[in-house]
C-alpha positions as CSV (number, residue, x, y, z in Angstrom):
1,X,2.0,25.7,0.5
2,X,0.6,23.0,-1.6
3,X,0.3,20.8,1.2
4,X,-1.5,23.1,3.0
5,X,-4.4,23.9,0.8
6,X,-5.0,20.2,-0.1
7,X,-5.1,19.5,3.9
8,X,-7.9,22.2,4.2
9,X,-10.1,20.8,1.8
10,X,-9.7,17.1,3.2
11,X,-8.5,17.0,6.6
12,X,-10.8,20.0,7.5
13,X,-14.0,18.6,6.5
14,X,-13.4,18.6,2.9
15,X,-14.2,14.8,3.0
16,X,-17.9,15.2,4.3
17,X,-20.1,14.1,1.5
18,X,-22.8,16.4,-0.2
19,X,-26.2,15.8,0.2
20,X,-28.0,13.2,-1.8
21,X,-31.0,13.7,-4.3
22,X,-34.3,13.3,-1.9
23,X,-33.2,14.8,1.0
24,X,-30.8,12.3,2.8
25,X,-27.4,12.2,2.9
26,X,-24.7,10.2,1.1
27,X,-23.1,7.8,3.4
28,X,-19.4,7.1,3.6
29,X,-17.8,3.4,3.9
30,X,-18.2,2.8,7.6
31,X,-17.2,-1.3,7.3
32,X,-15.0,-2.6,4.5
33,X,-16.9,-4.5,2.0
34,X,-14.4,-5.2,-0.8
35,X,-10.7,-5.3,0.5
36,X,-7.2,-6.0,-0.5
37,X,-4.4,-8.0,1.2
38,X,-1.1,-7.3,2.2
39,X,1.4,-5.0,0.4
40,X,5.5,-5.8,0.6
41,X,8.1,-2.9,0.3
42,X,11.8,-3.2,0.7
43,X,14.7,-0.6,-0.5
44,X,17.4,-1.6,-2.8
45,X,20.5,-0.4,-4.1
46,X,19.1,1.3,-6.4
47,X,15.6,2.6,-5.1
48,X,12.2,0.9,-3.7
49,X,10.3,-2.3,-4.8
50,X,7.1,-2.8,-3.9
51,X,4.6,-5.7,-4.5
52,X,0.9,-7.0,-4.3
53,X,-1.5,-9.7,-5.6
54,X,-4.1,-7.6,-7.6
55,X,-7.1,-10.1,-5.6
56,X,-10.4,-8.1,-4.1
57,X,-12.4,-10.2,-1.2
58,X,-15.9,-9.1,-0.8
59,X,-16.6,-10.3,2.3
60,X,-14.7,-13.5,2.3
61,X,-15.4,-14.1,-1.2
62,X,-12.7,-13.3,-4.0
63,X,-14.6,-11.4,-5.8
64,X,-12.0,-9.6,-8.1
65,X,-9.1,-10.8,-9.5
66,X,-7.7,-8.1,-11.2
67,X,-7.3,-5.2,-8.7
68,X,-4.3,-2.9,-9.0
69,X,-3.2,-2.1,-5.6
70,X,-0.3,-0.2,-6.7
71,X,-0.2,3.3,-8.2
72,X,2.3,6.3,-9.0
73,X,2.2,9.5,-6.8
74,X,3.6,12.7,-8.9
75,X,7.7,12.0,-9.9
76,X,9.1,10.5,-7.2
77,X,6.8,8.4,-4.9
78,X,4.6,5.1,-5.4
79,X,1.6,4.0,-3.4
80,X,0.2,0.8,-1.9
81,X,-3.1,-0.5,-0.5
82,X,-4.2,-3.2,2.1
83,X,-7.8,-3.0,3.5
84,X,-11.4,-0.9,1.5
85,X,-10.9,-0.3,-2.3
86,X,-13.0,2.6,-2.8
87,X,-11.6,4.1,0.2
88,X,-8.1,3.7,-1.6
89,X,-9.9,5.4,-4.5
90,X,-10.5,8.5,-3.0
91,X,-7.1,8.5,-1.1
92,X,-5.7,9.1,-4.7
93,X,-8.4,11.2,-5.3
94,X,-6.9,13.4,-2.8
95,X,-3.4,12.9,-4.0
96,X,-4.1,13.9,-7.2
97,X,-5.7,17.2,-6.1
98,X,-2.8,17.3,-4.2
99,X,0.3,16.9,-7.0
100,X,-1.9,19.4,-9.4
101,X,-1.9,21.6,-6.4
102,X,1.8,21.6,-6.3
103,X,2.3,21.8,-10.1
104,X,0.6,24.5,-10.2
105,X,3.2,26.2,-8.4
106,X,5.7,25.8,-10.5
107,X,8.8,26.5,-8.7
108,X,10.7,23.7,-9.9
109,X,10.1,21.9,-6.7
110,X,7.9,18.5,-6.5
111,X,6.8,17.0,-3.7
112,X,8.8,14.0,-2.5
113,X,7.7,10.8,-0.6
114,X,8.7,11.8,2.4
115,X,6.0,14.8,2.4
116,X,3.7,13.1,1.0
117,X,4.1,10.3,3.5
118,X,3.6,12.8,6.2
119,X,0.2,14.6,4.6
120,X,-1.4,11.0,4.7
121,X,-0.9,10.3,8.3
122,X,-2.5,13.5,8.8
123,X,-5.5,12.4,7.0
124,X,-5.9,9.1,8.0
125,X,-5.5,10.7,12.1
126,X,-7.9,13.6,11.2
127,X,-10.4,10.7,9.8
128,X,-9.9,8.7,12.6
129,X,-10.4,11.3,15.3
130,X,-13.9,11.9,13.1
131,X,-14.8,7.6,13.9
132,X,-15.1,7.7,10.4
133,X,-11.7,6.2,9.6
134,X,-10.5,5.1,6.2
135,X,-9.9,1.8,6.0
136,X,-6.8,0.9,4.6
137,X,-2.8,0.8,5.8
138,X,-0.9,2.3,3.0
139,X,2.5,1.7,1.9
140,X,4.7,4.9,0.5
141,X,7.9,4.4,-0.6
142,X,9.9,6.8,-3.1
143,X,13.2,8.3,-4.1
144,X,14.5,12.5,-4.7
145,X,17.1,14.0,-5.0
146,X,18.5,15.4,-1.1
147,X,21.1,17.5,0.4
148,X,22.9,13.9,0.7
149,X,22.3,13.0,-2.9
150,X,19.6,10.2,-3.8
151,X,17.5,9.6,-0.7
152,X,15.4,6.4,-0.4
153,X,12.1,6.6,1.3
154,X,10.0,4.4,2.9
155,X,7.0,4.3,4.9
156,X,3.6,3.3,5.8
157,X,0.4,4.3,7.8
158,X,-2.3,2.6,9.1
159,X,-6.1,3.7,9.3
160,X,-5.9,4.9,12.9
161,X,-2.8,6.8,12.1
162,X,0.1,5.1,13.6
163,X,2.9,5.4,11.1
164,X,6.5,5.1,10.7
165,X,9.5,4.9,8.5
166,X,11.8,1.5,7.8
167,X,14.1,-0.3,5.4
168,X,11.6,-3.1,4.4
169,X,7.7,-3.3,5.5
170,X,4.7,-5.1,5.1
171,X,0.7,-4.8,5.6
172,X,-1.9,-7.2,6.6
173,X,-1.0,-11.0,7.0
174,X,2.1,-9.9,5.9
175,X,3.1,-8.2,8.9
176,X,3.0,-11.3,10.5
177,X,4.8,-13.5,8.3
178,X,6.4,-11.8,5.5
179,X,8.2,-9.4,8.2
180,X,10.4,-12.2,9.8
181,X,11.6,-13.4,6.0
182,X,12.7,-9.5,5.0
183,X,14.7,-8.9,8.6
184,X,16.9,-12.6,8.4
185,X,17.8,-11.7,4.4
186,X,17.5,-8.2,3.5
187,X,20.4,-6.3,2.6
188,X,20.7,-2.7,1.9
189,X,22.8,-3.5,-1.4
190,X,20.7,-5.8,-2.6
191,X,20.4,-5.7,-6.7
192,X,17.2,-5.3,-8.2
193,X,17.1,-8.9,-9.0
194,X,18.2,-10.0,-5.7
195,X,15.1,-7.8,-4.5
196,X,12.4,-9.7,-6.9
197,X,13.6,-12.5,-5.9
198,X,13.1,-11.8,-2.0
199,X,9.4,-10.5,-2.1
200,X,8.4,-13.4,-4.5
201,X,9.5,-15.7,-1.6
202,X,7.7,-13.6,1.2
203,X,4.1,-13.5,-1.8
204,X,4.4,-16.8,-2.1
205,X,4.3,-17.6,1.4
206,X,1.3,-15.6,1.7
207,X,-0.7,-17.3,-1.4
208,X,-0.1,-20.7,0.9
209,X,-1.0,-19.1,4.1
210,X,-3.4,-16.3,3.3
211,X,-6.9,-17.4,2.1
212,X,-7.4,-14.0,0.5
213,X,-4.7,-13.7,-1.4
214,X,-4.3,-15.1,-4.9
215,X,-1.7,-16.5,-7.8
216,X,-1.4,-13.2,-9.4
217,X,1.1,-10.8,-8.8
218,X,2.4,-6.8,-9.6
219,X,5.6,-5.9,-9.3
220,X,6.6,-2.0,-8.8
221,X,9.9,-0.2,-8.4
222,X,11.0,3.6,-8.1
223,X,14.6,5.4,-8.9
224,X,15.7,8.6,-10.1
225,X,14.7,7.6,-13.1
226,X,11.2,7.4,-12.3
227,X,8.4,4.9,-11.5
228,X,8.0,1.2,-13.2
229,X,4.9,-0.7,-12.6
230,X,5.3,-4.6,-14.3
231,X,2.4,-6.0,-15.9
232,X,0.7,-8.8,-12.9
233,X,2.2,-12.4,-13.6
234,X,1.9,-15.7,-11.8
235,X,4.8,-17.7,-9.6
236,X,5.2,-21.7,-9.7
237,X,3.4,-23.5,-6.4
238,X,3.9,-26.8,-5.5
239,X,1.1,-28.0,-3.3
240,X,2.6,-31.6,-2.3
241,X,3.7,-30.5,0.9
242,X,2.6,-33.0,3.6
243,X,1.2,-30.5,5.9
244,X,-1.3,-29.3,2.7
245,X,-2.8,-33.0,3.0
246,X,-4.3,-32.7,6.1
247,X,-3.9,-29.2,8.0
248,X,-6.3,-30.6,10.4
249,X,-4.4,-32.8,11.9
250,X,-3.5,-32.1,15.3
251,X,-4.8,-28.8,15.5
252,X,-6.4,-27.8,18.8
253,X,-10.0,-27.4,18.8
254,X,-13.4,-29.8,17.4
255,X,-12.3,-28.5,13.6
C-alpha cells in the first residue's frame, strides 16, 4: 500500500540525515528554535474549519509575521501546526511523498483524513521512541465520501504520539483556554458562519492572553467540495479592559 511504502522510508529510518560535506553529520532540530502557536479546529454542518495566526517566535521573539501554519493534504484533508516550523516543513515533505505515492496507484481511491491521521501518529511515535521527536502537535481534519455518506474527520497528534479523534480541538495555549469556549457553544449544525464566528472568539482570546500570538489570522475549511484556505486578515481588539491597566495588581509573587 501507499501508506506502507511511505512509512518505510520515514518511520524506518528514512528520516536519518545524510552526511554532511567534511566528514560530520547533518544534525536534526533537537530544541525548537522558531515555533508556532496554537491551532483551533471544530466541524460544522457542512465540513471542518480550522484556524491560526500566521506569527513565528524565535525564542521569545516574534520573529515572523507571516507564517502559514495551514496547508492542504491531497483531496480531502487539511493540516495544522503548533510548535518547530522546519520540522512542520518536512512533515509535509513526507506527506507529499506520501499523496504522490498513492497517485501513483491510480485506482480511483485517495487517501482520506482519517488514514492519514493515522500514518502521522506513527511517525511522530517512531520519532519519539528514536529521542529525536518532532516537535510540533498537529491538527488533521478532513471530509470523504464513506459507507455512511459524507464523513467528517477530525484529529490531532502530539510530538510524543498521544493522539485522538474529537468534534472540536485545539493546540498549545489553546488547549487551555480556547477548549472550555468550543465545549459550552459548539454545535454540531453549526453554519459556516456560525463556525467563523466561534473560533474568532476563542483567536481572539488567545491574542489577549498569549504573548506569542499575533493580530493576524487564516481561516481554512474543508467539504466535499474540496479545500478553502482565506487569505490572513485582522479582528477588532479593544484594550480598555481594566484588568489590561494593571495585570500586576494582586498577583502573587515580588512581580
Amino acid at each position: 500500500m501507499a501508506w506502507q511504502q511511505a512509512m518505510g522510508s520515514h518511520a524506518a529510518g528514512g528520516s536519518q540525515a545524510p552526511p554532511a560535506a567534511g566528514g560530520g553529520e547533518t544534525q536534526r532540530t533537537q530544541y525548537p528554535y522558531v515555533t508556532g502557536t496554537s491551532v483551533i479546529a471544530l466541524k460544522y454542518k457542512d465540513g471542518v474549519i480550522m484556524a491560526c495566526d500566521t506569527g513565528a517566535s524565535y525564542g521569545s521573539t516574534l520573529r515572523y509575521k507571516s507564517v502559514e501554519r495551514i496547508k492542504a493534504v491531497g483531496k480531502h484533508s487539511l493540516i495544522g501546526a503548533s510548535g518547530e516550523f522546519s520540522d512542520f516543513q518536512e512533515i509535509l515533505r513526507y506527506l507529499d511523498e506520501l499523496t504522490l505515492s498513492d497517485h501513483m496507484w491510480d485506482d480511483g481511491n485517495s487517501l482520506g483524513p482519517k488514514e492519514i491521521h493515522s500514518y502521522l501518529t506513527r511517525v511522530m511515535y517512531n520519532r519519539r521512541n528514536k529521542f529525536d521527536p518532532l516537535w510540533n502537535s498537529l491538527v488533521l481534519g478532513g471530509v470523504k465520501k464513506g459507507p455512511k455518506g459524507d464523513e467528517k474527520y477530525l484529529g490531532m497528534v502530539n510530538m510524543i504520539g498521544t493522539h485522538f479523534e474529537e468534534n472540536h480541538v485545539a493546540t498549545g495555549f489553546g488547549n487551555h483556554l480556547a477548549i472550555p469556549i468550543l465545549r459550552a457553544e459548539w454545535r454540531e449544525d453549526m453554519t459556516f458562519e456560525e463556525a467563523v464566528k466561534l473560533v474568532e472568539k476563542c483567536l481572539l482570546v488567545l491574542l489577549y492572553r498569549d504573548r506569542s500570538s499575533i493580530n493576524k489570522f487564516q481561516i481554512a475549511k474543508i467539504t466535499t467540495e474540496g479545500s478553502t484556505i482565506y487569505p490572513p486578515y485582522s479582528l477588532k481588539t479593544y484594550w480598555g479592559f481594566s484588568h489590561f491597566e494593571n495585570p500586576a495588581q494582586g498577583a502573587v509573587g515580588s512581580w
